[in-house]
SETOR-719532 format. One record per residue (C-alpha): residue number from 1; x, z, y. Coordinates in nm, 3 decimals. Layout:
% residues N
NODE num      xx      zz      yy
NODE NUM       X       Z       Y
...
% end
This chain:
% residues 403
NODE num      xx      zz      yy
NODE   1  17.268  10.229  16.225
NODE   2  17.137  10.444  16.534
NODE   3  16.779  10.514  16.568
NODE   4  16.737  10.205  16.828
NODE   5  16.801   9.950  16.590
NODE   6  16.611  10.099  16.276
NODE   7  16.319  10.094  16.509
NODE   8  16.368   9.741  16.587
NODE   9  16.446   9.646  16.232
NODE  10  16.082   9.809  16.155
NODE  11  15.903   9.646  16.439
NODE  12  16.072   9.317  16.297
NODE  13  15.948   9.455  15.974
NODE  14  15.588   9.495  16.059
NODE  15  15.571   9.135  16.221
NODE  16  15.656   8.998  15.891
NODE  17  15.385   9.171  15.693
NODE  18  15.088   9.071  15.895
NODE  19  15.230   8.676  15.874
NODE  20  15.240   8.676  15.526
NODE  21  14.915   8.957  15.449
NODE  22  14.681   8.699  15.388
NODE  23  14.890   8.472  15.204
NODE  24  14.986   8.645  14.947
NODE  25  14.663   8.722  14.898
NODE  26  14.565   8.357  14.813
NODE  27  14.466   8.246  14.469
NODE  28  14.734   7.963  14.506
NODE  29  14.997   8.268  14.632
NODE  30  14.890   8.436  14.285
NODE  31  14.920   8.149  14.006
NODE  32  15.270   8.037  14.179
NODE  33  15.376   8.388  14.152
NODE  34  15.278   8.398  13.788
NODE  35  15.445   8.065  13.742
NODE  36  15.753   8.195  13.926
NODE  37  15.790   8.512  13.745
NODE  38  15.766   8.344  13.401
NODE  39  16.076   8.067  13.489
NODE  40  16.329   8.370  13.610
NODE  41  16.247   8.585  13.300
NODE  42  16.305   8.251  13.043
NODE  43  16.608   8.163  13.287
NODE  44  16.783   8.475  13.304
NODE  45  16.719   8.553  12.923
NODE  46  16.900   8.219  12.863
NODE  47  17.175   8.200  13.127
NODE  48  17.425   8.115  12.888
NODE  49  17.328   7.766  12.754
NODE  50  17.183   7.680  13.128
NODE  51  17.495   7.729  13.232
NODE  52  17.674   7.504  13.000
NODE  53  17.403   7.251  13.094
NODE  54  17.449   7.230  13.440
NODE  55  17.835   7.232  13.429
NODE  56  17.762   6.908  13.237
NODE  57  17.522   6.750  13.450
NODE  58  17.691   6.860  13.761
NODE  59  18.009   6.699  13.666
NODE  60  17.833   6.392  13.520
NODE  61  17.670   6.397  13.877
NODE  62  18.021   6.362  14.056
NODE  63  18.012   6.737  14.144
NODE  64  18.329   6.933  14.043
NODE  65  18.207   7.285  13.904
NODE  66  18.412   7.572  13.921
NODE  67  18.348   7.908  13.738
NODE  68  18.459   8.263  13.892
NODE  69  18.496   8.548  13.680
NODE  70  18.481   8.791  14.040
NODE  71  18.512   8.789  14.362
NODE  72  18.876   8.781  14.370
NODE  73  18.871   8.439  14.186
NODE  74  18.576   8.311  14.399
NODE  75  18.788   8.411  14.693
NODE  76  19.112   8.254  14.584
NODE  77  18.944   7.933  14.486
NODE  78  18.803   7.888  14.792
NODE  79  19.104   7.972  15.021
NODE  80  19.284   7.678  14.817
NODE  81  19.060   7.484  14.853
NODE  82  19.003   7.528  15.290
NODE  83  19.365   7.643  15.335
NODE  84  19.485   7.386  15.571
NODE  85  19.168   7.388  15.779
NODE  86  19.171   7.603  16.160
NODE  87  18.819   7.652  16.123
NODE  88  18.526   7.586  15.873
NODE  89  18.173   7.554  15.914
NODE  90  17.912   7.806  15.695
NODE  91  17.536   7.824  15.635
NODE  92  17.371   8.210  15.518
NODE  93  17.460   8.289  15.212
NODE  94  17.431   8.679  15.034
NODE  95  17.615   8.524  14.797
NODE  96  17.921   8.490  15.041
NODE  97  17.853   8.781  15.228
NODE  98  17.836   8.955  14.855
NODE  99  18.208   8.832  14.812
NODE 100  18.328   8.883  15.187
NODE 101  18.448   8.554  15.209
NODE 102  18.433   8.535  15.598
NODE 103  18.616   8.840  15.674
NODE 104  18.869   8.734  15.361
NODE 105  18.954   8.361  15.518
NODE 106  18.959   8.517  15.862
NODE 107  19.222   8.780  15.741
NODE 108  19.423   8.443  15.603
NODE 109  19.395   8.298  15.932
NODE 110  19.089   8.063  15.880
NODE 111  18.830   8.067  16.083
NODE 112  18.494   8.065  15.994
NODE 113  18.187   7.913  16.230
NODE 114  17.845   8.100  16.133
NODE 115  17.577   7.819  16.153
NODE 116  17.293   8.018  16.133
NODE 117  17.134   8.152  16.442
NODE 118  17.098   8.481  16.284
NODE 119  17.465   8.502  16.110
NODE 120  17.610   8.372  16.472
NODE 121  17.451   8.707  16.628
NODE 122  17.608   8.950  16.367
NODE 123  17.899   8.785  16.331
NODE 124  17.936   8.817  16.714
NODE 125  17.830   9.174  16.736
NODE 126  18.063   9.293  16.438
NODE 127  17.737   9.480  16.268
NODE 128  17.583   9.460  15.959
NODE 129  17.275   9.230  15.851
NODE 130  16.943   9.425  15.763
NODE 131  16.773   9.162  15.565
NODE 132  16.865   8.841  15.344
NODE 133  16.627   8.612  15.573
NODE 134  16.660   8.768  15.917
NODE 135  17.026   8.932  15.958
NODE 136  16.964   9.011  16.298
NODE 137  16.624   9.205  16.246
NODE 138  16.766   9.541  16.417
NODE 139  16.847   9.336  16.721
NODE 140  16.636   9.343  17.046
NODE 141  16.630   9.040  17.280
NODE 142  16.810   9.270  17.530
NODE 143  17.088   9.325  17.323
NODE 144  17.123   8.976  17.160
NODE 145  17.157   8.878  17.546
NODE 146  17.397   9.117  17.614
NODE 147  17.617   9.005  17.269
NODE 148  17.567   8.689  17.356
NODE 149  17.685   8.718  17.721
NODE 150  17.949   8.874  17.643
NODE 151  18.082   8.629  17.415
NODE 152  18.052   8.299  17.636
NODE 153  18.177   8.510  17.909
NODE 154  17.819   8.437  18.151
NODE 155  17.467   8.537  18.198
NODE 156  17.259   8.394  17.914
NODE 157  16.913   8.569  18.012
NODE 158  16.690   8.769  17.758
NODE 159  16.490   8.485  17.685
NODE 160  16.483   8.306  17.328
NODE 161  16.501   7.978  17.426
NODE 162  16.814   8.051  17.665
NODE 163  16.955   8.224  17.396
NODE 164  16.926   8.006  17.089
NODE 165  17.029   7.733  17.322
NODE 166  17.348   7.899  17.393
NODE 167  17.429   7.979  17.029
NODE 168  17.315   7.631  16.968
NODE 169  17.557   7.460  17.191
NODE 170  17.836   7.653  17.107
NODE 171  17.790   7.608  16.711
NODE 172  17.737   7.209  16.818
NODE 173  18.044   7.188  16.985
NODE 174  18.225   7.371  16.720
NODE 175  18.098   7.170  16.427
NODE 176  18.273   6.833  16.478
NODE 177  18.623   7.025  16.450
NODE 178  18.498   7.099  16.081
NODE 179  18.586   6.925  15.788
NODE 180  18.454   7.201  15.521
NODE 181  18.110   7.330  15.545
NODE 182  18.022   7.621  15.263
NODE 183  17.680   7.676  15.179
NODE 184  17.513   7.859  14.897
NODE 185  17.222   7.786  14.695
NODE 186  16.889   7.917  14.636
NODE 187  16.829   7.781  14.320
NODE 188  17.012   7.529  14.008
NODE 189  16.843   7.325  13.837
NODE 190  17.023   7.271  13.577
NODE 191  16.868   6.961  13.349
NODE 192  16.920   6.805  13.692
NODE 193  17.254   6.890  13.778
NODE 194  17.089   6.930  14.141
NODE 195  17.163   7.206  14.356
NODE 196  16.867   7.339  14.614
NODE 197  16.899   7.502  14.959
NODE 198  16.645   7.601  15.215
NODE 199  16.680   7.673  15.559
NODE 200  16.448   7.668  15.881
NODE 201  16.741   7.520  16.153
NODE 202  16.874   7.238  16.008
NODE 203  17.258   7.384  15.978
NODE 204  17.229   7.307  15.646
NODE 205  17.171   7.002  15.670
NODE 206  17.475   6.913  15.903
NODE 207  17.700   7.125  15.694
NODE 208  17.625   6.908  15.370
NODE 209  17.767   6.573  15.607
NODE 210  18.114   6.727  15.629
NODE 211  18.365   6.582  15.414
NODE 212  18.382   6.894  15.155
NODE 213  18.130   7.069  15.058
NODE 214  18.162   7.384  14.885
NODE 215  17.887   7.574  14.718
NODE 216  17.896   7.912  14.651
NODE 217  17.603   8.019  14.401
NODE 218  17.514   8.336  14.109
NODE 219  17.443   8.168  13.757
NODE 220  17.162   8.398  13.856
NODE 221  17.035   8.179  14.046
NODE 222  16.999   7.903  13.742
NODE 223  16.660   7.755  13.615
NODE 224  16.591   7.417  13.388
NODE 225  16.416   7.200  13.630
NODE 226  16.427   7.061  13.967
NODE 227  16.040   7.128  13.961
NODE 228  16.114   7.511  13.883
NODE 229  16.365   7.540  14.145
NODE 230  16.138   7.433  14.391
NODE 231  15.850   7.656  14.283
NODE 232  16.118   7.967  14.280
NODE 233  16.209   7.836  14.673
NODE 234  15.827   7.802  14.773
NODE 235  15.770   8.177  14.641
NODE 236  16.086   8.270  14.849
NODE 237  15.924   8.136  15.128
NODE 238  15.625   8.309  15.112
NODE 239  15.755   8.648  15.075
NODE 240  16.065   8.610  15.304
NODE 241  15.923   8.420  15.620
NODE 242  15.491   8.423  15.532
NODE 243  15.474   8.066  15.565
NODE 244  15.409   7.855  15.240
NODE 245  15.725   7.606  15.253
NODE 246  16.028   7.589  15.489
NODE 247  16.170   7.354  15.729
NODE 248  16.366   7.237  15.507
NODE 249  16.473   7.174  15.140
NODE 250  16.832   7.024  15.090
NODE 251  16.875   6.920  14.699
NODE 252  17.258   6.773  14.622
NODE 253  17.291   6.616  14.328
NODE 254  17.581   6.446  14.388
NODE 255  17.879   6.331  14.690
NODE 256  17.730   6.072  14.905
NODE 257  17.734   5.757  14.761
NODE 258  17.499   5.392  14.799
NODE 259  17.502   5.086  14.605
NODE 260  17.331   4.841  14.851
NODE 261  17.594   4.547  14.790
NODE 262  17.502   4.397  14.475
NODE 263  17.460   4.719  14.301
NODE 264  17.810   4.824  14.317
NODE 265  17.829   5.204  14.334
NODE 266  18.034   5.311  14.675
NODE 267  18.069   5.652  14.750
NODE 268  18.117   5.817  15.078
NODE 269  17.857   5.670  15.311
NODE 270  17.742   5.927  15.511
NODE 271  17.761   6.293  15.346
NODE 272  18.073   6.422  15.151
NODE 273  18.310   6.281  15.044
NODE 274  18.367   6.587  14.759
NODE 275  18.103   6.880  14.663
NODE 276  18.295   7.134  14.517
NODE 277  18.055   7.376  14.354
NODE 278  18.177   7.768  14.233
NODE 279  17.911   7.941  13.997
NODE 280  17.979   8.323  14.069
NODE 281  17.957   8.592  13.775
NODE 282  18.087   8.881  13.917
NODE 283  17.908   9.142  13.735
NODE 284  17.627   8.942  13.609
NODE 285  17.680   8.883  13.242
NODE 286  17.800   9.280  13.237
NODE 287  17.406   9.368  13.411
NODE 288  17.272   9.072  13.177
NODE 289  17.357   9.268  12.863
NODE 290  17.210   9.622  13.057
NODE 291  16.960   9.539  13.346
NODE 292  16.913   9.205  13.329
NODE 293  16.573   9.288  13.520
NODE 294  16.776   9.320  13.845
NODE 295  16.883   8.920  13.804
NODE 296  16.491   8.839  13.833
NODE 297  16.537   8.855  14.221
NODE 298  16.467   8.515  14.415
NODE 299  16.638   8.679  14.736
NODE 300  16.321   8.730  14.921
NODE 301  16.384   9.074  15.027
NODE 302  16.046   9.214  15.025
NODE 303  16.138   9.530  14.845
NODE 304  16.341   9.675  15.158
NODE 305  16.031   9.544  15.381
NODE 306  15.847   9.854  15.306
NODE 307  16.085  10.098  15.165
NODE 308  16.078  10.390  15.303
NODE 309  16.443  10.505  15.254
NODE 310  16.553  10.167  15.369
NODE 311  16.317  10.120  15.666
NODE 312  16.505  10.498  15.747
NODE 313  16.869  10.421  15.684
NODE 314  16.866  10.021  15.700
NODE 315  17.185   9.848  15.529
NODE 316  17.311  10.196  15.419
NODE 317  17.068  10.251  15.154
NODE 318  17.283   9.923  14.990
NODE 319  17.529   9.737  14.891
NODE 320  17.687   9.467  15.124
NODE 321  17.423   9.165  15.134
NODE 322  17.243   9.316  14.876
NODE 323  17.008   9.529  15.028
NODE 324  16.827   9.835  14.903
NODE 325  16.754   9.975  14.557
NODE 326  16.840   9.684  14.343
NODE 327  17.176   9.625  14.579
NODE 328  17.294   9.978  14.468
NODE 329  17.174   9.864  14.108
NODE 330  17.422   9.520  14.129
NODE 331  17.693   9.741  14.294
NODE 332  17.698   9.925  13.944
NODE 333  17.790   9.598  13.746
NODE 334  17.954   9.440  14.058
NODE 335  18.167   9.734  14.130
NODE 336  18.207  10.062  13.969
NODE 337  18.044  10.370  13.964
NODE 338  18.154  10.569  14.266
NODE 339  18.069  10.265  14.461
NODE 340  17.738  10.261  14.321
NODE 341  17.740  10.626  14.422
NODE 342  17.798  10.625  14.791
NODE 343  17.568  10.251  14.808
NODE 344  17.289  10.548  14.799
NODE 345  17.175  10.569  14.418
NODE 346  17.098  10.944  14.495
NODE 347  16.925  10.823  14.814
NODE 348  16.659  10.689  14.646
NODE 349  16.227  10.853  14.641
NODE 350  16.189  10.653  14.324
NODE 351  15.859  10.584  14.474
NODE 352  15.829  10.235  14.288
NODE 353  15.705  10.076  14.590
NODE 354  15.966   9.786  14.584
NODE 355  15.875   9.760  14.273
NODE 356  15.485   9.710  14.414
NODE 357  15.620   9.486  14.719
NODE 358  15.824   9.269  14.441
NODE 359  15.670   8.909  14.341
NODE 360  15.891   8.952  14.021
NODE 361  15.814   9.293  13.957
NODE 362  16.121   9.423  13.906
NODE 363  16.122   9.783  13.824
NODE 364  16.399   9.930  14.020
NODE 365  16.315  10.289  14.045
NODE 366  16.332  10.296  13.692
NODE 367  16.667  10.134  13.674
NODE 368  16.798  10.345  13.944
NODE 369  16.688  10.674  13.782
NODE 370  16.874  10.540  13.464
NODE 371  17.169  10.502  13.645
NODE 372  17.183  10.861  13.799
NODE 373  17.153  10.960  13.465
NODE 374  17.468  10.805  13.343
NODE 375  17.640  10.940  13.694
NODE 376  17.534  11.241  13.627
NODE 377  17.675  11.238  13.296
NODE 378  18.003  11.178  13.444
NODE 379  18.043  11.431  13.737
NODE 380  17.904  11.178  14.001
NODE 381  17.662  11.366  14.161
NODE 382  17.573  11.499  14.517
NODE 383  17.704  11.846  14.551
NODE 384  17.397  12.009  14.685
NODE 385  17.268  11.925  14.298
NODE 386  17.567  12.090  14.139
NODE 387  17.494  12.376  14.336
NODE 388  17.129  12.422  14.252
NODE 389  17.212  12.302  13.861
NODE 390  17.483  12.678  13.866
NODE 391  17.161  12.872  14.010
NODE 392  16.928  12.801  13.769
NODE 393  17.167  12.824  13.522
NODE 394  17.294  13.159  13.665
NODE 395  16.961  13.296  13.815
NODE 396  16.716  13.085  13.656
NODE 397  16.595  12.979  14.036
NODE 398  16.714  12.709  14.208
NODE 399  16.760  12.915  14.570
NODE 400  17.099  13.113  14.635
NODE 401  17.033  13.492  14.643
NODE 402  16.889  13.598  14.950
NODE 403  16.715  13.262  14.990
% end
């Protein structure tokens, strides 16, 4: 990223943190925080059996479940899946964006129709997203208009409203050539066998009426209850955007279905006809057993708010949709370790202050420094280190004579 757009990301940035500054100092902001941080420790420490519950209840539900060992798999599945379809219709989701799914059905000829307002923008300007809420945050109105002009091929001023409207027509006129809409999810409940998505536009929403529905989720992302899915979304919330609940919440249970004539179950009213739903390991078990810490996260993204390598670097100092410290930490189990590596793990203050800006707490400084340890141990290292390791050895100072 040039120096324009990280200073646009940061203005974005600084927005943010005066909406949500006195929020999160509220009493309410505190006990759901508490309440929050309690339900992803007891969910992540028991991943296993949630899992096997919500396959069952999913299933039970109508839903067909689908489990992906990696991203290759997730991919695959869902190319069979959407293989006949021209285009398909998709809401945000890290978790897609983690697997590359749009540029992977684009390179097998299908195309894919960013429904978010935010996702549109990026996807039109080929760049990368700097934060899990707001992927265009390193984007000023002047530019937006100038992506978006260029794209329809006319003026659309530097105006919000003229621009959203564009997008917004556009993405309508798209939609009803869809059949498949993919979402993810930001939290399982699993006793439920209910899946839970927020969103502020509504794309959601009309993405969930196509005829297939495909869900792309983490079994990090599982809790027990409907009620603790919606506390984990309401925290979200608060950190991501700084207002207490979104627009919307969008829980699917099952396809569409009514049984207003005599009781007799019909499905297919309205909504799906078929919710297809793939829970995504990649990595996690392997970070489960290691840093299971890092599968806390509820996807807010407040750690990179006020980072100061990432509020330097943006999307660099990470890994794909997974931004900052605890990205390069999932790029470790995700990936391998030169990936880690050049995500930035060497990049890192260790400051802690994501760690301070985190409603889970996660300690990711510490994780990361644990990590460079074991890279270290292996030869992965920045050079610049090597050389000052051979002069202390050599000279017992770290400065090359003559320094």
């Amino acid at each position: 990223m040039n120096d324009s757009s990280i200073k646009i990301m940061n203005k974005s940035f600084n927005i943010l943190d005066k909406r949500r500054a006195t929020l999160l100092q509220d009493e309410a902001t505190i006990k759901l925080k508490e309440r929050v941080k309690n339900i992803r420790e007891n969910s992540v420490e028991h991943i296993s059996p949630l899992l096997e519950k919500a396959q069952e209840k999913l299933q039970e539900n109508g839903i067909e479940v689908i489990l992906a060992k990696d991203a290759e798999v997730a991919r695959q599945t869902i190319y069979q899946l959407v293989k006949e379809e021209d285009l398909v219709a998709k809401s945000k989701s890290n978790t897609a964006g983690e697997i590359q799914l749009t540029e992977y059905l684009e390179s097998k000829e299908v195309k894919v129709l960013e429904t978010d307002l935010g996702d549109r923008i990026v996807q039109f300007d080929a760049s990368r997203p700097t934060h899990p809420i707001g992927p265009a945050c390193h984007l000023d109105m002047g530019k937006i208009s100038e992506i978006v002009s260029d794209r329809f091929q006319r003026e659309v001023k530097a105006e919000p409203r003229a621009i959203m409207d564009s997008v917004k027509k556009d993405i309508l006129e798209k939609i009803p050539q869809c059949k498949v809409g993919i979402t993810g999810a930001n939290s399982v409940a699993a006793e439920d066998g209910s899946l839970l998505m927020v969103h502020n536009e509504g794309n959601i929403s009309l993405l969930t009426m196509l005829d297939l529905h495909i869900v792309l989720v983490g079994i990090d992302k599982l809790v027990p209850t409907l009620e603790d899915a919606v506390s984990v979304v309401k925290l979200e919330t608060i950190y991501a955007t700084g207002k207490t609940v979104p627009a919307y919440m969008n829980v699917v249970s099952s396809p569409s279905k009514t049984a207003d004539i005599e009781q007799i179950l019909l499905k297919d009213m309205y909504g799906a006809k078929k919710v297809v739903v793939i829970f995504l390991d990649n990595g996690r078990s392997k970070a489960l057993k290691e840093k299971k810490e890092c599968l806390w996260c509820i996807g807010c993204g407040a750690c990179i708010v006020n980072c100061p390598v990432y509020t330097t670097l943006g999307p660099d100092f990470g890994y794909l949709r997974h931004l900052g410290g605890r990205g390069i930490v999932l790029s470790y189990f995700i990936d391998n370790d030169e990936v880690c590596y050049d995500s930035g793990l060497f990049k890192c203050t260790l400051c802690g202050l994501c760690t301070v800006e985190c409603p889970m707490e996660i300690a990711t400084n510490n994780m990361l420094e644990d990590l460079r340890s074991e890279s270290v141990k292996k030869g992965i290292y920045p050079e610049k280190h090597g050389e000052i390791k051979e002069n202390i050895k050599k000279r017992g100072s770290p400065f090359k004579p003559g320094t």
